[in-house]
N, C-alpha and C positions, 0 to 999 in steps of 0.2 A: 504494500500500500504506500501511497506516495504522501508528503505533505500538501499536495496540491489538488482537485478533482479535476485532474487532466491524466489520461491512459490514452499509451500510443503502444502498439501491438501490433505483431504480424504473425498471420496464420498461414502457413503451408498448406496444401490443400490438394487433394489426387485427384480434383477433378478441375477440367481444361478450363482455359476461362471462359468461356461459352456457356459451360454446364455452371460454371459458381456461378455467374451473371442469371442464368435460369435460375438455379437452385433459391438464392435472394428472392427474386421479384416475384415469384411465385409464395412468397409469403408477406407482401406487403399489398397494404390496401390504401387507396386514395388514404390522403389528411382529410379532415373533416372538424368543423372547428367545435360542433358539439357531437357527444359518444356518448350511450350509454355504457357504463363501466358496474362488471360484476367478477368479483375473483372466482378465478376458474384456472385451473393449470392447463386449458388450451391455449390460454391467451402467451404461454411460454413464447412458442415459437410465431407470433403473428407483430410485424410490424407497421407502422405507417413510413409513408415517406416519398420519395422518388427513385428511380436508376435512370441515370443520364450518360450514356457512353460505356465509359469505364468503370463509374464510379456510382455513388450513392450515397443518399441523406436519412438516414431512419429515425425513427424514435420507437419504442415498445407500445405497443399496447398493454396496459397494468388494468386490472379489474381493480385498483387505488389510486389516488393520488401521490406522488412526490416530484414535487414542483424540483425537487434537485435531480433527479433522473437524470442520465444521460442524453447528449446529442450525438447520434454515432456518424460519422461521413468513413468511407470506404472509399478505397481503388483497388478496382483488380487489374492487375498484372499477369501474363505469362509467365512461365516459366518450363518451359521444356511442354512435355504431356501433364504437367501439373501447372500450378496458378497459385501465385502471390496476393494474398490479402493485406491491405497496409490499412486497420482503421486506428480510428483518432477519436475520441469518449472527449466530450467536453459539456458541463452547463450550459442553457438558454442563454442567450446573453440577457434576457430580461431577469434572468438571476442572481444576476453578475451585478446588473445597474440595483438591481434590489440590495444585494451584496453592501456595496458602495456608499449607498445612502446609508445603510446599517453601520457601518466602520463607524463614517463623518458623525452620525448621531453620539455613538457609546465616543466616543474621542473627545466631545461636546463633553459628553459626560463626566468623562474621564479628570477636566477643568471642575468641577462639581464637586463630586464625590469620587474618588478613583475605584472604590472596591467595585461598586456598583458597575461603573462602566467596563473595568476588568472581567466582570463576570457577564454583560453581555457580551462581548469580543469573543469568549469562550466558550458561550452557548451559540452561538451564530454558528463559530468555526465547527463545534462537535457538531450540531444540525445539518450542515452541508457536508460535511465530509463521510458521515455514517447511509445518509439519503443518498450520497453519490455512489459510494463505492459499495453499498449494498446492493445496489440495481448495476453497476459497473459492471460487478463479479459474476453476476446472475446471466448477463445479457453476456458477457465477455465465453463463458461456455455455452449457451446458446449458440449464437455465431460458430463457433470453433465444432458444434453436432452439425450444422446447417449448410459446413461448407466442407466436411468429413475431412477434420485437420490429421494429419499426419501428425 
């Protein structure tokens, strides 16, 4: 786990990049900006997003909310009879700006009272990094069953 909620990754893959490019879009559905959401372990392997080219923009489909979830972007690559997957796990950036304004408040704070503002900084930090890398890890072997990693 990193200090950061940024994961960069590359998965091997034994199938051609043709077949990983199918294998992906066959499990993503249009975005849609309202969904009913109910947990169910089908929604494992179902994403939203696009595939454009090479490459790809997903997000999970979660029967919950967690606004710190991953953005995953993809490129597939060749590589012989196999196929390089290069993705990238990052925050919304409306997370990031929410992020931001959170720091600049507890920092405010921090002039104030310091414990206080210490301990939001610290509950912000543990809230995004537990929301990210919990869904990070989850979707990171998803991916790697989806594109039958080596």
């Amino acid at each position: 786990m990193n200090l950061f909620p940024y994961h960069r990754f590359e998965i091997t893959s034994r199938l051609s990049r043709a077949d990983a490019l199918t294998a992906i879009t066959s499990r993503i559905e249009k975005r849609q900006l309202f969904t009913w959401r109910w947990p169910s372990s089908s929604n494992d392997e179902r994403f939203s997003g696009d595939v454009a080219g090479d490459g790809f923009s997903i997000t999970r489909i979660m029967g919950y909310r967690n606004s710190f979830a991953p953005v995953i972007r993809g490129e597939v690559h060749a590589a012989g009879a196999f196929s390089r997957i290069v993705i990238t796990m990052r925050p919304y950036i409306f997370v990031l700006v929410f992020c931001a304004f959170f720091v600049s408040l507890s920092l405010s704070t921090i002039a104030i009272t310091p414990i206080a503002g210490v301990l939001m900084l610290a509950f912000l930090y543990a809230m995004v990094m537990v929301g990210f890398w919990v869904e990070a890890n989850k979707q990171e072997q998803t991916l790697r069953k989806i594109f039958e990693a080596i």
